[in-house]
Structures are given as structure tokens and as C-alpha cells.
C-alpha positions as a printed Julia matrix, in Angstrom:
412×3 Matrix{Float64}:
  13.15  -17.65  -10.71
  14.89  -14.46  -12.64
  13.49  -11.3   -10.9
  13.27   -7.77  -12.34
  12.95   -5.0   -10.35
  11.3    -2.0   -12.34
  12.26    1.39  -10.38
  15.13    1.87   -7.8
  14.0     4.97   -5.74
  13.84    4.63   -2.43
  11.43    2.42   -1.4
  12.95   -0.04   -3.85
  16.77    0.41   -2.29
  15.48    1.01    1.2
  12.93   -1.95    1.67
  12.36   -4.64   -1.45
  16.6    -4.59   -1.9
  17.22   -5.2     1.89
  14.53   -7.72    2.25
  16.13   -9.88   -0.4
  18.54   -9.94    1.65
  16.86  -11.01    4.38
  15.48  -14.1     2.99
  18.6   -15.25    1.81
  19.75  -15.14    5.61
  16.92  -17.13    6.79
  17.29  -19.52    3.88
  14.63  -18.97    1.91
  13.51  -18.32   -1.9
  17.31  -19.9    -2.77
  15.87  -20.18   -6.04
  15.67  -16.3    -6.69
  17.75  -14.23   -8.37
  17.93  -10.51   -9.09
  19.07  -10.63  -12.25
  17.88   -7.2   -13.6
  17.06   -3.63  -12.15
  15.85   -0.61  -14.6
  15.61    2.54  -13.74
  15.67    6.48  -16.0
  17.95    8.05  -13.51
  21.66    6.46  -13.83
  22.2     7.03  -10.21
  19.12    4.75   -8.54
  20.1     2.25  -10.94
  23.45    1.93  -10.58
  23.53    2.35   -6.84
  20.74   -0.92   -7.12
  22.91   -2.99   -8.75
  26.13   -1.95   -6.95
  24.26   -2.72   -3.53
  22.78   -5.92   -4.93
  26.55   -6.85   -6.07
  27.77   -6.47   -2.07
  24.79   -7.92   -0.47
  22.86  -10.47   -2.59
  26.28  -12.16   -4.12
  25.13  -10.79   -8.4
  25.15   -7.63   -9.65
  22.19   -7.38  -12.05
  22.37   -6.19  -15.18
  20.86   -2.45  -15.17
  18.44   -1.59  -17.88
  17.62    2.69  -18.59
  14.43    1.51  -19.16
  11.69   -1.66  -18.46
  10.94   -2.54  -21.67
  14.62   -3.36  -22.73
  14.93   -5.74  -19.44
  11.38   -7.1   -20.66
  12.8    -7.62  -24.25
  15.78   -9.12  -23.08
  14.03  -12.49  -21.94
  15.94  -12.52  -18.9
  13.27  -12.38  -15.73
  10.57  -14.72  -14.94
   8.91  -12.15  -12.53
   9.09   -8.47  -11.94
   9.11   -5.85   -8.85
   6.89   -3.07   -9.9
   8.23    0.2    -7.85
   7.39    2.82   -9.9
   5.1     6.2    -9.25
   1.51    4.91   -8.74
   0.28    6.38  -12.51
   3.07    4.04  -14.02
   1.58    0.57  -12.06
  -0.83   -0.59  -14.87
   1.76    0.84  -17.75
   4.79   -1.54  -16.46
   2.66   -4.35  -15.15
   0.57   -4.77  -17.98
   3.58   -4.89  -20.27
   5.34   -7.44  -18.46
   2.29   -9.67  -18.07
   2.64   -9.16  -21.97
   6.16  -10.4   -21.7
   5.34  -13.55  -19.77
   6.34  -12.07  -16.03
   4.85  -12.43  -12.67
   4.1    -9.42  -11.31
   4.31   -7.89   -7.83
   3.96   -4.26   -7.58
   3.81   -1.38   -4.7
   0.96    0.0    -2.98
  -1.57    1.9    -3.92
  -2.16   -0.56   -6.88
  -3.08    1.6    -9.39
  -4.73    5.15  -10.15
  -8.32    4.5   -10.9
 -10.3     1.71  -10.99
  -9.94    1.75  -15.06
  -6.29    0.95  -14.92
  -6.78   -1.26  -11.99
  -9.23   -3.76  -14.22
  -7.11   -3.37  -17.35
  -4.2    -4.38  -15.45
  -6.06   -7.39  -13.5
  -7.52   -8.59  -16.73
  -3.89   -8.78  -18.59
  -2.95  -10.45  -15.24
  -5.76  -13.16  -16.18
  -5.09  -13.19  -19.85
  -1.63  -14.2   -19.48
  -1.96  -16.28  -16.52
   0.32  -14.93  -14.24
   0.46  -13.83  -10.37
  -0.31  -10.7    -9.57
   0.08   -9.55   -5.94
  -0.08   -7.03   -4.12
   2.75   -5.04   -1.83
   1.32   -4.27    1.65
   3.21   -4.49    3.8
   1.51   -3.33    6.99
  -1.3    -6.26    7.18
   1.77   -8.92    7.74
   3.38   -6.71   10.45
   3.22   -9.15   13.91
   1.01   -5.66   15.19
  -1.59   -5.52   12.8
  -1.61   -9.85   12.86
  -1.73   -9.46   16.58
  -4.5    -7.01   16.53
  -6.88   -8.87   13.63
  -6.55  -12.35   15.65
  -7.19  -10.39   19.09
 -10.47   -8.78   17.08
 -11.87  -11.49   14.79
  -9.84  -15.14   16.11
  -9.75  -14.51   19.71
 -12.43  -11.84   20.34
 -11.04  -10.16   23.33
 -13.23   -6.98   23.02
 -16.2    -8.53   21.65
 -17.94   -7.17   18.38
 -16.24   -4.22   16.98
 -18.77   -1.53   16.9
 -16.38    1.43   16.08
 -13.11    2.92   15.55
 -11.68    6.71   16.04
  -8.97    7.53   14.32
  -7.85   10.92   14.52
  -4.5    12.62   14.23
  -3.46   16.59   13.51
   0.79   17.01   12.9
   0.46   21.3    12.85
   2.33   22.84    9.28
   5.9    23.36   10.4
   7.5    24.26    6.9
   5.93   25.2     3.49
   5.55   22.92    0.72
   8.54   21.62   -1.59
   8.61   23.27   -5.05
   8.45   20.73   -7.73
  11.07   20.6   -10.28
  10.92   18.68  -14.1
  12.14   15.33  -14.61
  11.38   12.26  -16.7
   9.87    9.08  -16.04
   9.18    6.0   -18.78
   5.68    5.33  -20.07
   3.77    3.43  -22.53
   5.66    2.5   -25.4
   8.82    3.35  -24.41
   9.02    7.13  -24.5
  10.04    9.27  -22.05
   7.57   11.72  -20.55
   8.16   14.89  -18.51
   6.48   14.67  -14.57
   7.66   16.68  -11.94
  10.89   15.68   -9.52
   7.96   15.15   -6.59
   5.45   12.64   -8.88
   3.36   12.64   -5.85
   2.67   16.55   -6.56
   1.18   15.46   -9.71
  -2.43   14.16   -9.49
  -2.21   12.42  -12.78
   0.84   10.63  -11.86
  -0.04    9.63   -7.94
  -3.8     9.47   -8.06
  -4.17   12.52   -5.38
  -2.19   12.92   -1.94
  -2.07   10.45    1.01
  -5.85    9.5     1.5
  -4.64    7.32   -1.75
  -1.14    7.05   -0.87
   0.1     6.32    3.14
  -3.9     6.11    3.0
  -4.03    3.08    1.4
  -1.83    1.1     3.95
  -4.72    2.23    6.2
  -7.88    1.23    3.74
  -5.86   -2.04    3.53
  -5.84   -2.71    7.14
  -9.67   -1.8     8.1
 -10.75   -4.34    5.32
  -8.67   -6.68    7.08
  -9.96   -5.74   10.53
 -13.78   -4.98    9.8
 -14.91   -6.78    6.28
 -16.36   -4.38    4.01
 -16.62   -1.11    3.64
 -21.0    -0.14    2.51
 -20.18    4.08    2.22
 -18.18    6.79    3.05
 -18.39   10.28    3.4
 -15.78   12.25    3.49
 -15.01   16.21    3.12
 -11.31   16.87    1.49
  -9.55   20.34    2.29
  -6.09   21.54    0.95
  -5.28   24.19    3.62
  -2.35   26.33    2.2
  -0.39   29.25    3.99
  -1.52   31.61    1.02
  -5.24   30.8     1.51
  -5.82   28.26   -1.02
  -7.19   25.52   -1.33
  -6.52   22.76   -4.29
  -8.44   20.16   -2.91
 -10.19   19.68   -5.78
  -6.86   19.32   -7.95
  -6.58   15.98   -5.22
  -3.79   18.06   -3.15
  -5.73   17.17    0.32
  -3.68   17.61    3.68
  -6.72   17.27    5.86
  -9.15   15.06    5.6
 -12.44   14.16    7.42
 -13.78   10.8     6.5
 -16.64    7.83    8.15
 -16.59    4.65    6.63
 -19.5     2.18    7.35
 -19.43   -1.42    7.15
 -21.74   -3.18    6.17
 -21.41   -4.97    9.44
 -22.75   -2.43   10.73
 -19.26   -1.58   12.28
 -18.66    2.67   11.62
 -15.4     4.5    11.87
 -14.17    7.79   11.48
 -10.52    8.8    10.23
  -9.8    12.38   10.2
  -6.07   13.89    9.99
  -4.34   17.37    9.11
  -0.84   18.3     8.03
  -1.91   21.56    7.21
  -3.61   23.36   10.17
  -1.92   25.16   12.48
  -1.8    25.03   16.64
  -2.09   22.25   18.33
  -1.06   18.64   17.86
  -3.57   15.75   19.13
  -3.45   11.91   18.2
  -5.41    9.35   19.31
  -6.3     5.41   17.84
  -8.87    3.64   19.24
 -11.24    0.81   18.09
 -14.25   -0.2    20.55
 -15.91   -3.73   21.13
 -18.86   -4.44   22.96
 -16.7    -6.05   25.53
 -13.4    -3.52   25.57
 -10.89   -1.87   23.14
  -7.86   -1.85   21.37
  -5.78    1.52   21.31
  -2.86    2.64   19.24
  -0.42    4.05   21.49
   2.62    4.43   18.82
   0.63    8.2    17.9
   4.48    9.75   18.26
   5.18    8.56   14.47
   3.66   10.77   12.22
   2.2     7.95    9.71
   0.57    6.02   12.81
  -3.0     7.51   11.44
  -1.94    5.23    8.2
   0.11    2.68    9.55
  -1.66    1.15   12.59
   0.02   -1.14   15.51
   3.45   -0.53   14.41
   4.83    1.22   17.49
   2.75   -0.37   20.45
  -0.89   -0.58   21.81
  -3.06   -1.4    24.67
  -5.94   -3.31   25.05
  -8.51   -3.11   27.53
 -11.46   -5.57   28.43
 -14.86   -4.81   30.33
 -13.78   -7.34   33.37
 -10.77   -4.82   33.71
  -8.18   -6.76   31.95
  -5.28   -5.01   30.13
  -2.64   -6.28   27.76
  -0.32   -4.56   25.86
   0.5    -5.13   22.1
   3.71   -7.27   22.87
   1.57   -9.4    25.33
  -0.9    -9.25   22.77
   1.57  -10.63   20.13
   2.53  -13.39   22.28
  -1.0   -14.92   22.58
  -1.3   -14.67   18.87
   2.16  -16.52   17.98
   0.86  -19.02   20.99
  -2.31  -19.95   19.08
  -0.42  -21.13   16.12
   1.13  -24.34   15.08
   4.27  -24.6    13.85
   3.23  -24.54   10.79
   0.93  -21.69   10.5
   3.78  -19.48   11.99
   6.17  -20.38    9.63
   3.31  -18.81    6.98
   2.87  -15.83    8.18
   6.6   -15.13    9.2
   8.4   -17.22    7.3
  12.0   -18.55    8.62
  11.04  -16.1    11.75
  10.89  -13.16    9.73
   8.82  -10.09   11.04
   9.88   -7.74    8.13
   6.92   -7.0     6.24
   8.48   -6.52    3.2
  10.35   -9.81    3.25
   7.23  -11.38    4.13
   4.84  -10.11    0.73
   7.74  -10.86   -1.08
   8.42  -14.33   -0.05
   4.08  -14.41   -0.32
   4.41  -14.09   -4.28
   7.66  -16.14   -4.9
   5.84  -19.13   -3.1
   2.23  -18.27   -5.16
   4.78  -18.14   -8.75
   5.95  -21.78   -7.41
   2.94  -23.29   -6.62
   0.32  -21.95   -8.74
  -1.75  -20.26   -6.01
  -3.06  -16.84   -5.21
  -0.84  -14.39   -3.24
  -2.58  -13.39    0.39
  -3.36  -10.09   -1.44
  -4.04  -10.61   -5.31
  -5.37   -8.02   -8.1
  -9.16   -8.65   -7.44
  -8.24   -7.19   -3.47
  -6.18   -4.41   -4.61
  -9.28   -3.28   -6.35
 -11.85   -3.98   -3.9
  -9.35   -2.01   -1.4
  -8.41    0.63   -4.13
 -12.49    1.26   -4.34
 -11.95    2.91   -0.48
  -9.67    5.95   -1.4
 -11.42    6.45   -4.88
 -14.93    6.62   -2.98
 -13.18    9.13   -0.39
 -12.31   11.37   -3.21
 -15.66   10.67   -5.15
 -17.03   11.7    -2.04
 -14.92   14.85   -1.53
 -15.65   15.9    -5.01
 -18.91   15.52   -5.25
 -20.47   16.71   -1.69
 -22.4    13.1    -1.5
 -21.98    9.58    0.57
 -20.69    7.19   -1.86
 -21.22    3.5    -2.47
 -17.68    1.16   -2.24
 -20.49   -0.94   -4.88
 -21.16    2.11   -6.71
 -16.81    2.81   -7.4
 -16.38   -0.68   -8.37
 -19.14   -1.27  -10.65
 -17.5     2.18  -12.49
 -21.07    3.93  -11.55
 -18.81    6.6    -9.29
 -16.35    7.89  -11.55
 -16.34   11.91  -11.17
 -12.72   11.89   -9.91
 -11.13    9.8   -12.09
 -12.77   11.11  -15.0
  -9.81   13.47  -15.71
  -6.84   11.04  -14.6
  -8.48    8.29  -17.23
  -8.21   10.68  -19.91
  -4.45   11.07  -19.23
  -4.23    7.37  -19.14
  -5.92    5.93  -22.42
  -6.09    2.27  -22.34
């Protein structure tokens, strides 16, 4: 299998590189090969391939841009880490090229792209999967078998998420710079894509938010409505909210399990810090006690926990773990952390290599990212519009206020 990776910033060099890497040490996915990186700026794709030539035994051939390393006939499959705007650009191109397709978090922009790109997926009859990463952490695996397998604090009935990190320093000024898109032409986005709502899709409700929207699906089913009120406290006064710059956000999500859950968070109040993660059962909870990492609002069960039962048991999240590996077989560990691998990124990449080799769906394919992309589109529908918004109503294309303008940028 000749993989591409498309985009060598740093969650490409720091994560998807390194957990090549990784599998190779544990033996598995022998039959990959990096054969190809691409990347506009010389220096992420030159210190890809350099780092690739040290660690994975091949330097692969850099590319400026995708569609060269796509016309060149030389990858099977692609790695799709671009900014979120480019996603459905690059992926639906190299479905068009005959590649399998993995691609970053938050899937795409809108729910547009996101269908466009799942239908080319389906036209050409390729994977496409999904990167998130947090749902195959042994934390978050830990914490869905304690809630749904093993039911140690009953029926979940609610969850309280809530964190405020206080405005230390102002906001980076973004500078030009050039990124690929559609049909090979370079256009000008800003240095920070993420400060661009037409290139990102907003701030982190739809970016380090979407780790989070992944993981309730996983822990609570699905999401009826939201509500949610956006603000984009600035040290000047402003507020841009509207322009999708949120850094605070207020938010209840309710199941249609009947399960309800509120996630509120600032980076841009001032005062006092406060953090706290807790999900409630009829019989006990399930805390979050790694609140000293500033994306534990987003990334849940990374950096400890605690559970506590109504018969006065408590466990911790590494005692938790330990019951979880202890309920599987052999075999079933070996799927979820393959070779013994807890790196998360190893894991969803090893997830679509063996879906390419057998013909089956990844654990999170294009029809999920949508259905979990639906969740930060209704919390900005909802923002925008002053209203409680349907997950149904986003998906169907009913809800489409907010995306209205970032659709128009993105013609399909």
C-alpha cells in the first residue's frame, strides 16, 4: 500500500509521521509505505521527508503540491492533513485519482462539502475514514465500557462540563500566506487558517470541539437539540462571534435518550479559573480529574478520572482501565490496540490500512463524520440564530444559516 500524505504542518510531523513509526515497531502494516508527502511551504515538506528518511527507512518523494503526487500514480491511499476548508478539495480529488482516503478532524466545513466529499467517497469506491483520535485513547475506551458495557453508574442521566482558562495574552495577528485549492492554484489565507472562518469552519466549538462532539456520540447515542449562545469576548470590547471567532461558549445538548448535558468554556474572560468534568448515572459518576490541561473540556479522560458508585465504591481511571482490558479476549484487545499500542494516532491509522485491505468500513467512516459534524454546525446554527436546533434539522440541510456564507466560498 503506497501512502500519500497531503500537508506536513504539525500535526502531520508531530503525530501521523511518529505513529508510522510506531507501527513499524510493533510489526504491523509491513505492507505500507510512505512513498510521497506534499506540502506549499518547502520547509514542512522537506523536514517530512528528511524525518521519514531517518525513521521509517524511505525518504518520500516531496510534491509542492497534491495534485502532482495524485498525477504521478504513485499512492494507493492518502493522509489528508490540511486546514479543515481544504478536506473535501484534496479528498475529493484523490478519490478522483483512485486513493483511499483518511483525513483529520473536523471532517469538513459544512455539511455541503461533507456530502460532496462522502458521495465521491461512494462513487469511486474507496475508504474513507475518519481521524479521531481521542475515542481510541484506553481513557475514553475505559470510560464508554464502564458507561454502556459494564454499567457501573447506572443510566447516564447527565453530564457537566465546564471549564474557564482566564485571557493571559492578546490574540496573534494574522499574517498572508498561501495554501493549494481546487484546481491547482494557489490561493492567499492567512499564516493562522484557523483565524479565517472560511478556511476552519469557525473557532474550537468546530475545531478541539469536535474531538469532544465525537466522544459524547460515543458515550450517549444521539444528540435530539442543542442550544447554545456563542460570545467572542475581546480586550477592545468586541465581539465577532458572529464572524464564528467564539472563545466562550455556553451550550446543552439533549439526547434523545433522554440523557442532557451542558458544555460551557471561556478563553476570553477574565478572573478566575474553574474546571470541572463530571457525568452522572442513576447509580454514581464518572469525573474528569485531568482539568490541569487546558484542552481537557475537548479532550476527555486523557489525564485521569474517578469514579464513584452509590454503594460507596471508588475506582480511579487506571483501575478503571484495567477492568476494561480484563473483559476482553485476546482478540478483541489486539483490535482496539493493536500490537499493544495505546497511541491514538497509530491506532486510526492502522483502523483504515486494515479497512483498505479487507474491504470493510473504518470504526469511524464518512457517514459518522457527518452525523458528528451535524453537532458543531447545530451549535453555531444555534448561536446565530437565537433558536434550539434540530441535529435532524442540520443534516437534512433544513439548518443552514451559518454555512450559508462558507458554501458560497466553497462552490461545488
Amino acid at each position: 500500500m503506497r501512502l500519500g500524505l497531503i500537508g506536513c504542518g504539525g500535526i502531520a510531523r508531530n503525530r501521523h509521521l511518529p505513529a508510522l513509526e510506531k507501527l513499524q515497531q510493533v510489526g504491523r502494516d509491513r505492507d505500507v509505505e510512505l512513498v510521497a508527502v506534499a506540502d506549499t511551504v518547502d520547509q514542512n515538506r522537506e523536514l517530512a521527508a528528511d524525518w521519514s528518511a531517518e525513521h521509517l527507512g524511505r525518504r518520500p518523494t516531496p510534491f509542492v503540491g497534491y495534485h502532482e503526487m495524485l498525477a504521478s500514480g504513485t499512492v494507493d491511499a492518502v493522509d489528508i492533513c490540511l486546514p479543515h476548508g481544504l478536506h473535501h478539495v484534496a479528498g475529493i480529488d484523490a478519490f478522483r485519482a483512485g486513493c483511499d482516503v483518511i483525513l483529520e478532524k473536523p471532517f469538513t466545513v459544512t455539511m455541503q462539502t461533507g456530502r460532496a466529499l462522502v458521495e465521491a467517497g461512494a462513487k469511486a469506491g474507496k475508504v474513507l475514514a475518519l481521524a479521531v483520535p481521542m475515542r481510541r485513547m484506553p481513557g475514553e475506551r475505559a470510560a464508554n465500557w464502564a458507561i454502556n458495557d459494564a454499567h457501573l453508574i447506572g443510566d447516564p442521566r447527565a453530564f457537566f462540563c465546564h471549564d474557564v482558562r482566564p485571557r493571559t495574552a492578546p490574540q496573534r495577528r494574522p499574517q498572508a500566506a498561501a495554501t493549494p485549492a481546487a484546481g491547482g492554484e494557489r490561493r492567499p489565507v492567512r499564516e493562522n487558517w484557523r483565524a479565517d472562518r472560511l478556511m476552519s469552519g469557525g473557532a474550537m466549538v468546530v475545531d478541539s470541539g469536535f474531538h469532544f462532539m465525537d466522544s459524547i456520540r460515543m458515550l450517549f447515542g444521539e444528540v435530539d437539540h442543542v442550544y447554545a449562545e456563542l460570545r467572542g469576548f475581546r480586550p477592545d470590547g468586541t465581539n465577532t462571534v458572529r464572524e464564528g471567532r467564539e472563545n466562550t461558549a455556553l451550550v446543552t445538548f439533549t439526547f434523545a435518550s433522554g440523557v442532557v448535558g451542558s458544555w460551557t468554556w471561556s478563553a476570553g474572560l477574565t478572573g478566575h479559573a474553574a474546571s470541572s468534568i463530571i457525568i452522572y448515572g442513576s447509580g454514581g459518576s464518572l469525573s474528569d480529574t485531568g482539568t490541569h490541561s487546558q484542552y481537557a473540556v475537548y479532550h476527555l479522560f486523557m489525564n485521569g478520572g474517578e469514579l464513584k458508585t452509590s454503594d460507596g465504591e471508588t475506582l480511579t481511571l487506571d483501575e478503571l482501565k484495567e477492568r476494561y482490558l480484563a473483559s476482553l479476549s485476546p482478540e478483541q484487545r489486539d483490535r482496539v490496540f493493536p500490537g499493544g499500542l495505546t497511541d491514538e494516532f497509530a491506532i486510526e491509522l492502522h483502523d483504515f490500512f486494515e479497512a483498505v485491505r479487507t474491504g470493510t468500513q473504518p470504526e469511524v467512516n464518512g457517514e459518522e463524520g457527518l452525523k458528528t459534524l451535524a453537532l458543531p454546525l447545530a451549535v453555531y446554527e444555534s448561536g446565530y440564530t437565537g433558536q434550539a436546533v434540530k441535529i435532524a434539522d442540520v443534516l437534512s440541510g433544513k439548518a443552514h444559516a451559518y454555512q450559508d456564507e462558507i458554501d458560497a466560498h466553497w462552490p461545488l
